[in-house]
N, C-alpha and C positions, 0 to 999 in steps of 0.2 A: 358823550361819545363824539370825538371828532375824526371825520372822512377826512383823511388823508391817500393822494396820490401822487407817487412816484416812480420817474422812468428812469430807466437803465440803456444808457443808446449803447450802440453797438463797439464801439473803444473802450468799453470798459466790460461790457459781457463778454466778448473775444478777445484771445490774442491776435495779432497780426496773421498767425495760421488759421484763425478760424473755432481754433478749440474752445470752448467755454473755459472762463474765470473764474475757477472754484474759489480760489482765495480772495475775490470779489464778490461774487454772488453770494455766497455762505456768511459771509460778515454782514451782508444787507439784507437777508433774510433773519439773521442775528437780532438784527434791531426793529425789525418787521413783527416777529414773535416778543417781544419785549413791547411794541406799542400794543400787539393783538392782548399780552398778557394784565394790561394796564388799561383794555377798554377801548381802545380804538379801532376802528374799521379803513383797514389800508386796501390800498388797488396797485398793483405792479401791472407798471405799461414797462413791455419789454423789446427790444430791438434784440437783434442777432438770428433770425432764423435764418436768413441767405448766407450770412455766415457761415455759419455751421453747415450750411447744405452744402457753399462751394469748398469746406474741408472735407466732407464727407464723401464725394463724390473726387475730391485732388484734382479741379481745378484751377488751373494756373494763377488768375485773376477774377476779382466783381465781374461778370456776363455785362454785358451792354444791352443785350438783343430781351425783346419784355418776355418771350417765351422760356428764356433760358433762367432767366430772374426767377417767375415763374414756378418752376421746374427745382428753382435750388432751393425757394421758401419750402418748398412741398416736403423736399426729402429732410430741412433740415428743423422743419415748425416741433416736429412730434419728439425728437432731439431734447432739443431746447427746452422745452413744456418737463419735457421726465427731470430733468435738471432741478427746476424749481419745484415740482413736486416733493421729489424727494428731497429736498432740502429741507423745506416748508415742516414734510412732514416727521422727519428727525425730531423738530422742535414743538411738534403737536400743534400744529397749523393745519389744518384742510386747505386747500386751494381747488381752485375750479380754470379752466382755458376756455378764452374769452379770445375766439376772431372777431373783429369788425372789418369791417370796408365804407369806403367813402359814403358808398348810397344809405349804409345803415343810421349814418345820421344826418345826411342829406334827406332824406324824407323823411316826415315830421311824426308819422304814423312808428313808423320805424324808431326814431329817434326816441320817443317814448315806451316802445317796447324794452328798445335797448334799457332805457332807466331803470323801469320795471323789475324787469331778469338782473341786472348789478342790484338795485335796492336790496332784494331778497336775496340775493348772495350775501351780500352785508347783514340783513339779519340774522341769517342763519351761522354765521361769526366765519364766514370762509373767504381768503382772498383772493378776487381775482388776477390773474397772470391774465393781462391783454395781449394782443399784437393785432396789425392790422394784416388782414387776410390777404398776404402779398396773390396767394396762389388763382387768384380771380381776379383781382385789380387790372386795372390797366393804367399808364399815363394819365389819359384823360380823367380816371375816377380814382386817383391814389391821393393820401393825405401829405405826402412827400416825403411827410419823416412824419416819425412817432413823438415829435415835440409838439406838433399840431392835435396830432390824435390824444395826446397827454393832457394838452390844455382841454379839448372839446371835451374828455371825460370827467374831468373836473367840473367843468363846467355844469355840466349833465346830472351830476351826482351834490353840486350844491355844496362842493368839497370846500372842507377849512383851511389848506393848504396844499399848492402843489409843487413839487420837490423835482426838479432836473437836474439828476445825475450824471455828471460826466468826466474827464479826464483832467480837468482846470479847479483851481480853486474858485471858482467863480469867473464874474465877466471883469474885462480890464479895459484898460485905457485903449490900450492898443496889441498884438498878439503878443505874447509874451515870451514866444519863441525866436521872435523875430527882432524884437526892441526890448534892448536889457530895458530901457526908461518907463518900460510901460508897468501901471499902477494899479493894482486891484481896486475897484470900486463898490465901498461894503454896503449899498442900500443905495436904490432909485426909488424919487419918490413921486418922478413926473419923466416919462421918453423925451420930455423935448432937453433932457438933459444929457441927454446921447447923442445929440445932431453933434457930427462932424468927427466920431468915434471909428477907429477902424474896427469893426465889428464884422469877421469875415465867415464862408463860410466852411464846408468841413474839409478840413486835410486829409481824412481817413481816408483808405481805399477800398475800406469794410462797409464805412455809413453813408449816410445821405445829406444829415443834418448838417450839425455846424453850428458855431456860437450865434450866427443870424437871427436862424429858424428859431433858439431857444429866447432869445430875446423878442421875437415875435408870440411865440406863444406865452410869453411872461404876461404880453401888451395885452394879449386875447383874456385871461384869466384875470388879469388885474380890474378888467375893466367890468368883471362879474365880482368885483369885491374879494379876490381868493389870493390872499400873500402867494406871491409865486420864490423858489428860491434856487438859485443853480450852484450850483458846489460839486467837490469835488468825492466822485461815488466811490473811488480805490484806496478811499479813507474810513477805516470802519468809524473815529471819530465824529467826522463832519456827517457824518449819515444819519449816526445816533442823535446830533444835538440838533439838526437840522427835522428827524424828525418827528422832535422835544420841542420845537417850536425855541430853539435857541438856536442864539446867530453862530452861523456858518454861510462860509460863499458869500455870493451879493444876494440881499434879500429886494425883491421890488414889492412897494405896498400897496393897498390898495389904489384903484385910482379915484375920484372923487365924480359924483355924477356917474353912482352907477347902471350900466342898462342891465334890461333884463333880458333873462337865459334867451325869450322868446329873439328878439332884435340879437340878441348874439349868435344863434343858431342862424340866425338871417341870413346876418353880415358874413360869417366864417364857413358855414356849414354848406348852406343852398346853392350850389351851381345856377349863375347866371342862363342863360337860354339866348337874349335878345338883348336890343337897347331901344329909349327912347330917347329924345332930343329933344329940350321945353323950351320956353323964350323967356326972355328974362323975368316978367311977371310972375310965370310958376317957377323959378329957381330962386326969387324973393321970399315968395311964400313958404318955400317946403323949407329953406333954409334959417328965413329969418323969424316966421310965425309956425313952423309945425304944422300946416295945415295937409289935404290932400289934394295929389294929383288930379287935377279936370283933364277931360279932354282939350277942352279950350287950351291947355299951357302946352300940348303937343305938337310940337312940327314936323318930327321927321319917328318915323319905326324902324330899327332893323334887326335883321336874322327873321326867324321863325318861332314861334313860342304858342304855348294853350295857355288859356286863362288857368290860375292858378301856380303858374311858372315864375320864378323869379329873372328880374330884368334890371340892369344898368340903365342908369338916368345921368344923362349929361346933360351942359348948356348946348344949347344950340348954337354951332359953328365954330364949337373947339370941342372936339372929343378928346380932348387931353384935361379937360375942369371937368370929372366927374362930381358929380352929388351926392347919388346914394344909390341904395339897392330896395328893389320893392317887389311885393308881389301882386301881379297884376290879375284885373277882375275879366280881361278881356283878352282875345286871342290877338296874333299880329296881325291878321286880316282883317278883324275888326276895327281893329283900332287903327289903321289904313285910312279904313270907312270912317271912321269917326273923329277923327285928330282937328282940331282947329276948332269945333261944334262947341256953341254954349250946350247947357245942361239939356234946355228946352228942346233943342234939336236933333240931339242923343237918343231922348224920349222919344219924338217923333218917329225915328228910324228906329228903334228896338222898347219899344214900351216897356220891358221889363227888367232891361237891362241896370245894373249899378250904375250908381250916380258919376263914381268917382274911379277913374282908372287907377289909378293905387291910392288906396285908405291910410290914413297919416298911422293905425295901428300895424301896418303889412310895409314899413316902410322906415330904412333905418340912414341915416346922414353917414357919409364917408370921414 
């Protein structure tokens, strides 16, 4: 059985008014029940509930203001949800709706519940219809678009392929609406092969994302080993072969040296708190030996954080050379008290305290 997930961003679930894409959505539920009928366990991450709420409610334009946003997921989530329902179940699919929010897999406890509840979704042969739960998010805790949230549930779920649906035959050279010369590019097998691409973001006045965002969450999923592939969703074809695990779209592959879910949930998922500032000794170590953070390598703390919080690690005296992201064993007042201290000294002042201000296992290279 192979976990396959696939999003639908909001340019191809809506028309420009807002209304759902029956003759979109019903083709990709199509092929959804065709992989369900053949053994596989699919996940639909789906964009369009503010859509559909600012049709439903006949307002003018996308809200700006977070309350109103808000307000449009609310009216238009349960919309949206009956749509794929009843599609799903035409074709003798069960489906289940599935809110997340940022915190849900920003905290780790969470983040494995989340698995949990999907896992058992999937055995029970029913797919879930994600979104993230606009109607409580705020700025500060939103995934920004559902290509982020699409990669994290892949990730999460230890999927064999994820599938980004959108309005493009894939990624190109350069926008393709704007320069006839620009080239579709069928397979990345390394990002540094993207440096100097105009890769922009969304035109929509529906979505959020954008070819950027999808090419970021391509980087995030490739890097847990998981073919990512973007193509075009208003194509019943490319849908079906893309996913058959035949090429459609740009497919990007895996990437080599891969991390694990744990350091990816780190790096993408954990809200930073605070920073520290090391000296070139511990930017040597953590960079060139893997080792962990000492107090000794600290010189400078900032913001406010408790132990157990995760924190940006720069050089000291360019906070533009980040390093990496960690999770620290001590509070920022502690570690105030303690920055500069061999190991022995540490001990002196907190006997019990951990050795190491971030553990080389709680700590992941930018």
């Amino acid at each position: 059985m192979a976990i396959l997930v696939a999003k639908l961003g909001s340019s191809i679930v809506a028309d420009p008014a807002g209304e759902v894409r029956l003759d979109v959505v019903a083709p990709v539920c199509d092929a959804v029940a065709e992989r369900h009928r053949a053994g596989d366990a699919v996940v639909l991450v789906t964009s369009g509930a503010i859509a559909r709420g600012i049709r439903i409610m006949g307002l003018a334009a996308r809200p700006t203001g977070m309350a109103a946003l808000q307000a449009a997921s609310a009216v238009g989530q349960g919309p949206l949800y009956r749509v794929y329902d009843g599609v799903l179940a035409e074709r003798g699919v069960p489906s289940a709706q599935v809110l997340l929010t940022f915190f849900d897999l920003s905290a780790r406890t969470h983040y494995l519940n989340a698995r949990h509840t999907l896992r058992k979704l999937l055995e029970w042969r029913v797919v879930p219809v994600i979104n993230e739960n606009d109607t409580t998010t705020t700025d500060e805790i939103s995934f920004g678009d559902n290509d982020f949230l699409a990669a994290q549930v892949a990730i999460l779920l230890g999927a064999d392929r994820l599938l980004l649906l959108t309005d493009t035959d894939g990624l190109y050279t350069a926008d393709p609406a704007r320069d006839p010369a620009a080239a579709q590019i069928p397979e990345v097998r390394s990002f540094s092969e993207l440096e100097g691409l105009q890769i922009g973001f969304s035109a929509s006045p529906l979505g959020s994302g954008g070819m950027r965002s999808k090419v970021v969450a391509a980087e995030m999923a490739t890097a847990a080993g998981i073919p990512t592939v973007i193509t075009r969703g208003n194509d019943p074809a490319s849908v079906r072969a893309a996913l058959a695990g035949e090429p459609a779209g740009t497919l990007f592959h895996p990437q080599d040296g891969r991390v694990s879910s744990f350091k990816l949930w780190l790096r993408y998922a954990k809200p930073s708190h605070g920073s520290v500032a090391v000296d070139g000794g511990a930017e040597r170590a953590l960079r060139e030996r893997g080792t962990s953070l000492l107090p000794v390598g600290i010189v400078d703390v900032g913001g406010d954080f408790s132990a157990g919080d995760a924190v940006r690690v720069f050089a000291a005296g360019d906070a533009s050379r980040a390093i990496g992201k960690g999770i620290v064993n001590y509070s920022s007042h502690e570690l105030r008290q303690i920055r500069g201290m061999k190991s022995e000294q540490v001990r002196e002042l907190m006997p019990r305290a951990a050795e190491e201000a971030v553990h080389r296992d709680y700590f992941v290279l930018d």
